[in-house]
C-alpha positions as CSV (number, residue, x, y, z in Angstrom):
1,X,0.0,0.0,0.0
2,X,0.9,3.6,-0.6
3,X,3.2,4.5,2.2
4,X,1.1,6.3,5.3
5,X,3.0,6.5,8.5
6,X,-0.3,6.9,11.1
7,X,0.2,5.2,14.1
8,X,-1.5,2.0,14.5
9,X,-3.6,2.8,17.3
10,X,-5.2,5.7,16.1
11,X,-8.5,6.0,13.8
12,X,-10.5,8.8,12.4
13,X,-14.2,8.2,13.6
14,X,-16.4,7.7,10.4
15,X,-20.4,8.1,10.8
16,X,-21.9,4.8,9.8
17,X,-19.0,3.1,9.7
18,X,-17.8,0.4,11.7
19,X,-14.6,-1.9,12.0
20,X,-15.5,-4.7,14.5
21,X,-12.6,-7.3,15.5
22,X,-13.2,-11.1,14.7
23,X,-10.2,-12.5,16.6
24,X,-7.7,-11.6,19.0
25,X,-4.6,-10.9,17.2
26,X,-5.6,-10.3,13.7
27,X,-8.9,-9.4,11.3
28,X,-11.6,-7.2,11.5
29,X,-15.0,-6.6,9.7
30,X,-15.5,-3.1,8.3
31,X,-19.3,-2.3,8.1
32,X,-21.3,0.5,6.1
33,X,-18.8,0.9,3.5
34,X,-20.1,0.5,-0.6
35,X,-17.1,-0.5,-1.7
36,X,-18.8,0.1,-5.4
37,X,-19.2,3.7,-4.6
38,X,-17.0,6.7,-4.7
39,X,-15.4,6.6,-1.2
40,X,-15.0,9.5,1.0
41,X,-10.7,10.3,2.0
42,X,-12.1,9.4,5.5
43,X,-13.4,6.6,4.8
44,X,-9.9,5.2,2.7
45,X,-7.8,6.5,5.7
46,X,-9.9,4.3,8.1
47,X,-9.7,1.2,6.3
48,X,-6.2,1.5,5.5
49,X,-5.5,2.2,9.3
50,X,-7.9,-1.3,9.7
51,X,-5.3,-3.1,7.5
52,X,-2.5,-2.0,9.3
53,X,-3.6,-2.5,12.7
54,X,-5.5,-6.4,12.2
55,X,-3.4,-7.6,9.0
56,X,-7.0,-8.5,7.0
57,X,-10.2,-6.8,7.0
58,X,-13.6,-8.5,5.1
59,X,-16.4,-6.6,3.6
60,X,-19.7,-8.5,2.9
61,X,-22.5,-8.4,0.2
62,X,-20.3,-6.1,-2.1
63,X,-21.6,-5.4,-5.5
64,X,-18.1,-4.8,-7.1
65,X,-17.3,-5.7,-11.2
66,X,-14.4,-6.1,-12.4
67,X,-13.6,-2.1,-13.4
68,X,-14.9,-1.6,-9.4
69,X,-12.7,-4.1,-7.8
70,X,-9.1,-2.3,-9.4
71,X,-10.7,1.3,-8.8
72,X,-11.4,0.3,-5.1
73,X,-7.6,-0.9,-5.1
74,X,-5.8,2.0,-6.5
75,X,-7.1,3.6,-3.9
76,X,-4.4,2.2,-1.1
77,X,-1.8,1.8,-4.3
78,X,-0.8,0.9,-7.8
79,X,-1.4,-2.9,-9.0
80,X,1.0,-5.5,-10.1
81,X,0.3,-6.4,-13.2
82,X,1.5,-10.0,-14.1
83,X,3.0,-11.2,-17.4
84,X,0.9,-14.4,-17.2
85,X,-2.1,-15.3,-15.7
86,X,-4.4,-17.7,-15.0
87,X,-6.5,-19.3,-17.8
88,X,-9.9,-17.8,-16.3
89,X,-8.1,-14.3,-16.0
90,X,-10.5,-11.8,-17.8
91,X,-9.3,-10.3,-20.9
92,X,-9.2,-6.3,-20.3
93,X,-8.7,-6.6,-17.2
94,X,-4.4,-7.1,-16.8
95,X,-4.6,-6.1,-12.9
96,X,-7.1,-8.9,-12.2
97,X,-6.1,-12.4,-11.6
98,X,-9.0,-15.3,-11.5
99,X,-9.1,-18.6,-10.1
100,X,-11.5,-21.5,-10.2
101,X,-10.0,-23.6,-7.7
102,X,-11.9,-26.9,-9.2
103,X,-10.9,-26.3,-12.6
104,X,-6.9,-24.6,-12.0
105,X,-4.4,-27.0,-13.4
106,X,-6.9,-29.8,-14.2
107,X,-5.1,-31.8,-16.8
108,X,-2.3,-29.1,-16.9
109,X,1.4,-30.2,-16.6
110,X,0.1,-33.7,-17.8
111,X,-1.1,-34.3,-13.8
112,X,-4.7,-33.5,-12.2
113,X,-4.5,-31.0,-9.3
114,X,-4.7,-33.6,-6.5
115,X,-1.8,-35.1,-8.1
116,X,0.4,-31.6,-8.2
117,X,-0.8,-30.4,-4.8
118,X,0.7,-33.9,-3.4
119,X,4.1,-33.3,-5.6
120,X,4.3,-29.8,-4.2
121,X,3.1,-29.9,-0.5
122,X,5.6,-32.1,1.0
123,X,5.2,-31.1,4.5
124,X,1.7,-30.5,6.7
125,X,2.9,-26.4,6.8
126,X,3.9,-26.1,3.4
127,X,0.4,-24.3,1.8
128,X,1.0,-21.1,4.5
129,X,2.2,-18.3,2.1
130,X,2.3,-14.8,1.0
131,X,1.6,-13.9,-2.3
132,X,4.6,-13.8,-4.6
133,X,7.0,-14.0,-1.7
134,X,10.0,-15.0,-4.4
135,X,10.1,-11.2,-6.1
136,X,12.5,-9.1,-4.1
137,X,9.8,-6.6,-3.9
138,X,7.0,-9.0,-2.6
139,X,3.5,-7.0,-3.0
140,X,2.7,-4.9,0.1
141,X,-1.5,-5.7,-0.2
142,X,-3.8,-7.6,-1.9
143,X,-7.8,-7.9,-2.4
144,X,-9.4,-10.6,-2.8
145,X,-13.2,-10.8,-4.0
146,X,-15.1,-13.8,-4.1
147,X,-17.6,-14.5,-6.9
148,X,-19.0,-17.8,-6.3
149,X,-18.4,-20.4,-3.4
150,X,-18.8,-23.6,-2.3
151,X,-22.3,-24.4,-0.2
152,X,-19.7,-25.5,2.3
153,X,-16.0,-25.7,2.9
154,X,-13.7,-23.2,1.0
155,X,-12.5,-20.8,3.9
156,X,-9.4,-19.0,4.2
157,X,-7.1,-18.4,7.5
158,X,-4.8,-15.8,7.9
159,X,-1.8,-15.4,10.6
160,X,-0.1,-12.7,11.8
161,X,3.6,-12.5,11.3
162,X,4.0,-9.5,13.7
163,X,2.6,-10.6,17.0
164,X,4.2,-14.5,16.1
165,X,7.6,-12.4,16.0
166,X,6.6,-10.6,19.2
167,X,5.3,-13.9,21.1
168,X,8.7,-15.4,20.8
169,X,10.9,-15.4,23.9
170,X,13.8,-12.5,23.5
171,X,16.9,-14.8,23.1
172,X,14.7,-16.3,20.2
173,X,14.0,-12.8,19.0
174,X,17.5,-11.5,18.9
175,X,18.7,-14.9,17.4
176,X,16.5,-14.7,14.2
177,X,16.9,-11.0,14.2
178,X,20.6,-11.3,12.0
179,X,19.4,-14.0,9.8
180,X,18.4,-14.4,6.1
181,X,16.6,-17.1,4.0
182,X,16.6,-17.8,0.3
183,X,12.6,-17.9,-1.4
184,X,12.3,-19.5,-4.2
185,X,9.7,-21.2,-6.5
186,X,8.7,-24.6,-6.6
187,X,10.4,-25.6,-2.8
188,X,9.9,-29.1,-1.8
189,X,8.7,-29.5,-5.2
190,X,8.8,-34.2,-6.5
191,X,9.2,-33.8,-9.5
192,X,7.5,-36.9,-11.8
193,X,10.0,-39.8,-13.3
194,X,10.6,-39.6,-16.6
195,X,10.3,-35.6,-17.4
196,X,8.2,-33.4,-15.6
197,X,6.6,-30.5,-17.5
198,X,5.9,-28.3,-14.3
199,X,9.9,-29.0,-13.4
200,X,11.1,-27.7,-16.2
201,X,9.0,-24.5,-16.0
202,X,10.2,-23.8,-12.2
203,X,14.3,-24.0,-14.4
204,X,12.9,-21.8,-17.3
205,X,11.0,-19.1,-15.0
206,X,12.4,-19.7,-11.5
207,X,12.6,-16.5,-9.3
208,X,14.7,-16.2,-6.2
209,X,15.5,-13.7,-3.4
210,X,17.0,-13.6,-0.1
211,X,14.9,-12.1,2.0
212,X,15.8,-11.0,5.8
213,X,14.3,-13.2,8.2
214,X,12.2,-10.8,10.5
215,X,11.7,-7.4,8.2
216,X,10.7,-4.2,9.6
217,X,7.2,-3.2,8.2
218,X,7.4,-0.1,6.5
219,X,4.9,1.8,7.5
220,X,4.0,0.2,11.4
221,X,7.4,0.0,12.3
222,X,7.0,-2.9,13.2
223,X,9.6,-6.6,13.0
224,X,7.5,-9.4,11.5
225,X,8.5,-12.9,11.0
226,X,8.9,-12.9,7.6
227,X,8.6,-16.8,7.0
228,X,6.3,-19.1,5.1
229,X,6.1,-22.5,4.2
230,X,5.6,-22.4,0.8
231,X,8.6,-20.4,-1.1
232,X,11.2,-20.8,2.4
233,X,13.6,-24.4,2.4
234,X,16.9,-22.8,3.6
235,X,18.3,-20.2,6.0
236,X,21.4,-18.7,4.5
237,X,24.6,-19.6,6.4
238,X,23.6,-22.5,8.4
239,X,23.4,-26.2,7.8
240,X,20.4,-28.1,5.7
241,X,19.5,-29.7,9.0
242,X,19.6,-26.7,11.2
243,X,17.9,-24.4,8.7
244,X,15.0,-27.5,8.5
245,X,14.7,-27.9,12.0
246,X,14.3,-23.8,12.7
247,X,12.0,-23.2,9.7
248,X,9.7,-25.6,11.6
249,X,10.2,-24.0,14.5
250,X,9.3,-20.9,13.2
251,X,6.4,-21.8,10.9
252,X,4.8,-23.7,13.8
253,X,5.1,-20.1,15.9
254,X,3.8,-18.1,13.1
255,X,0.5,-20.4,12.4
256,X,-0.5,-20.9,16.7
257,X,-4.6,-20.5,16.8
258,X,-3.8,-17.2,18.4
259,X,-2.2,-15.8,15.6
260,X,-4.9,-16.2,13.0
261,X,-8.6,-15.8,11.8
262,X,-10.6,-18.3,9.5
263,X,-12.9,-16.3,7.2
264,X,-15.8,-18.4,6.2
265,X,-16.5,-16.4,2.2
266,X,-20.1,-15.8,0.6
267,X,-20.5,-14.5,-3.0
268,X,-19.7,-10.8,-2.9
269,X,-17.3,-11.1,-0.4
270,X,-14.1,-9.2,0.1
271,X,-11.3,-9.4,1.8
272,X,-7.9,-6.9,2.0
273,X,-4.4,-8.0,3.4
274,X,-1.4,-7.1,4.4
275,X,1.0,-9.4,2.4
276,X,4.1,-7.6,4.6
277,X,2.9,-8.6,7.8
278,X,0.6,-12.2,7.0
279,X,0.4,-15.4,5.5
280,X,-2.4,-17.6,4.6
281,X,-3.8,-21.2,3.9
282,X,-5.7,-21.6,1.1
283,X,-8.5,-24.4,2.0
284,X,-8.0,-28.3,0.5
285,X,-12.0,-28.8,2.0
286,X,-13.8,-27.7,-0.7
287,X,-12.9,-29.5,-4.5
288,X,-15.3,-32.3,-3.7
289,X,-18.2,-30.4,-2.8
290,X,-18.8,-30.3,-6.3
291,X,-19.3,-26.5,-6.9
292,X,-16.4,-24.1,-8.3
293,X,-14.5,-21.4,-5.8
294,X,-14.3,-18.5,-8.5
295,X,-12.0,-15.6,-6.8
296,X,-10.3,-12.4,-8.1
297,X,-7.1,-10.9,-6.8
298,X,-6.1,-7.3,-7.1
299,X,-2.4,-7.3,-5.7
300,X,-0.4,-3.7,-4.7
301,X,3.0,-3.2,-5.2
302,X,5.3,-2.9,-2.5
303,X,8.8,-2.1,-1.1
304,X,12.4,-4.0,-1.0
305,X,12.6,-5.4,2.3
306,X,14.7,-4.5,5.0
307,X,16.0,-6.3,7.5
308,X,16.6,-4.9,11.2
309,X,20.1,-4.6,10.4
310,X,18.6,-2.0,7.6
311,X,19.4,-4.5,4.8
312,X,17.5,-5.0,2.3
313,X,16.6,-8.1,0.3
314,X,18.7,-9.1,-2.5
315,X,17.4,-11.1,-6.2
316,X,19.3,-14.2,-7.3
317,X,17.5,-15.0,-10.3
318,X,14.7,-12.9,-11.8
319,X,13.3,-9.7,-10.4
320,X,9.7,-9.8,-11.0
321,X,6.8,-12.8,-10.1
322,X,7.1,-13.8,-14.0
323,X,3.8,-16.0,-15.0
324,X,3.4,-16.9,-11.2
């Protein structure tokens, strides 16, 4: 998001409007807003404040289109716009990605999805994520809108990487404090016998950074545990075994039941993130309901990130997300 250095704790009262807290440590629902509608400076100052201080807010029974949905996004910052997309992407529309959960990768890759979500998720932690985590300038927000759902099943959870970096013990804290790790695509990735379409892609496109492990959030100030399952195999300068054993360590800290909120999603839902300071599961409890989970993502762009040392990240292959 657009760099806006309010304190966290403090909110500009809107009439009609209201941000009410769904867990303990992250998420809130914002009320009374028409996210369709031409939205008062107020009202954008108080939901980005909303973002910053619980990580993901959700709007429900939204009546945003497609040309609504990138308007309501520019409003926080300026969208990524991706060289490749998904097949269901709509044409017009570069800043909008679409997935159909039940149809993505069906047949692609010569392998059905259950079969590449086995090949890729080799441990029980290895779907927690931010989006695009591999760029060295991983976006700073995204907004998601949900068109159609599931009768049941489908939800997302969120966790906040702030207060897991805060609810470890300070030895802890000042350990991980001076480390890096390398993100790259397709971690923990089996690739088939005998050639592997989706292995060679990950060689032809990879992107790779080294990101510091616990980044200073640019506009809170705050150090957030900047660690995910899904893009994060190895800590720079210490052993295979150590880095395997503390990545576990870690992940397991960041995703505690205290740290996140499950959002159950309805057609014209919304929700907005901070991809600095969160990652998220996206649900396995839905493809055999039988009914497609059709979403579209508006991502923001965001900074380099800097570690508490004040370094910041550094590419190894690539600079941008590519077709991912």
């Amino acid at each position: 998001m657009t760099t806006h250095r309010a304190g966290v704790d403090e909110a500009e009262h809107v009439a009609g409007v209201e941000v009410k807290p769904v867990a303990g440590h992250i998420g809130a629902e914002i009320t009374g807003v028409d996210l369709a509608a031409p939205l008062d400076e107020r009202v954008v100052a108080l939901i980005r404040h909303a973002v910053l201080r619980w990580k993901v807010v959700f709007f429900r029974g939204q009546r945003l289109d497609h040309a609504g949905h990138i308007a309501f996004a520019r409003r926080f910052g300026e969208p990524v716009l991706l060289p490749g997309r998904g097949p269901h992407s709509p044409p017009g529309f570069p800043e909008i990605e679409t997935t159909a959960d039940r149809l993505e990768l069906s047949g692609r890759y010569g392998m059905e999805r259950d079969e590449w979500l086995q090949r890729r998720r080799h441990t029980l932690l290895r779907g927690w994520h931010c989006d695009h985590g591999t760029r060295i300038d991983p976006p700073a927000a995204t907004v998601l809108r949900a068109e159609s759902v599931p009768p049941y099943g489908g939800d997302t959870t969120w966790a906040n990487l702030a207060a897991a970096y805060a609810g470890l013990s300070a030895p802890v804290r000042a350990f991980v404090d001076g480390l890096r790790a390398e993100h790259r695509l397709g971690v923990g990735y089996q690739p088939r016998l005998g050639g592997d379409a989706y292995a060679r892609r990950l060689l032809d496109e990879q992107v790779a950074s080294v990101h510091p492990l616990v980044r200073v959030h640019p506009e809170t100030g705050e150090r957030v545990l900047f660690v995910n399952g899904y893009y994060v195999e190895q800590i720079v300068d210490v052993s295979r075994p150590e880095s395997a054993a503390l990545l576990e360590m870690l992940l397991e800290q960041a995703v505690r039941p205290e740290y996140t909120v499950r959002f159950r999603w309805e057609p014209g839902s919304v929700a907005f993130w901070d991809n600095r300071a969160t990652i998220h599961l996206a649900p396995g409890d839905h493809t055999h309901v039988g009914a497609a989970r059709v979403m579209h993502r508006v991502m923001l762009h965001g900074e380099v990130p800097v570690g508490v040392d004040g370094r910041p990240s550094e590419p190894l292959v690539g600079t941008e997300a590519g077709r991912w």
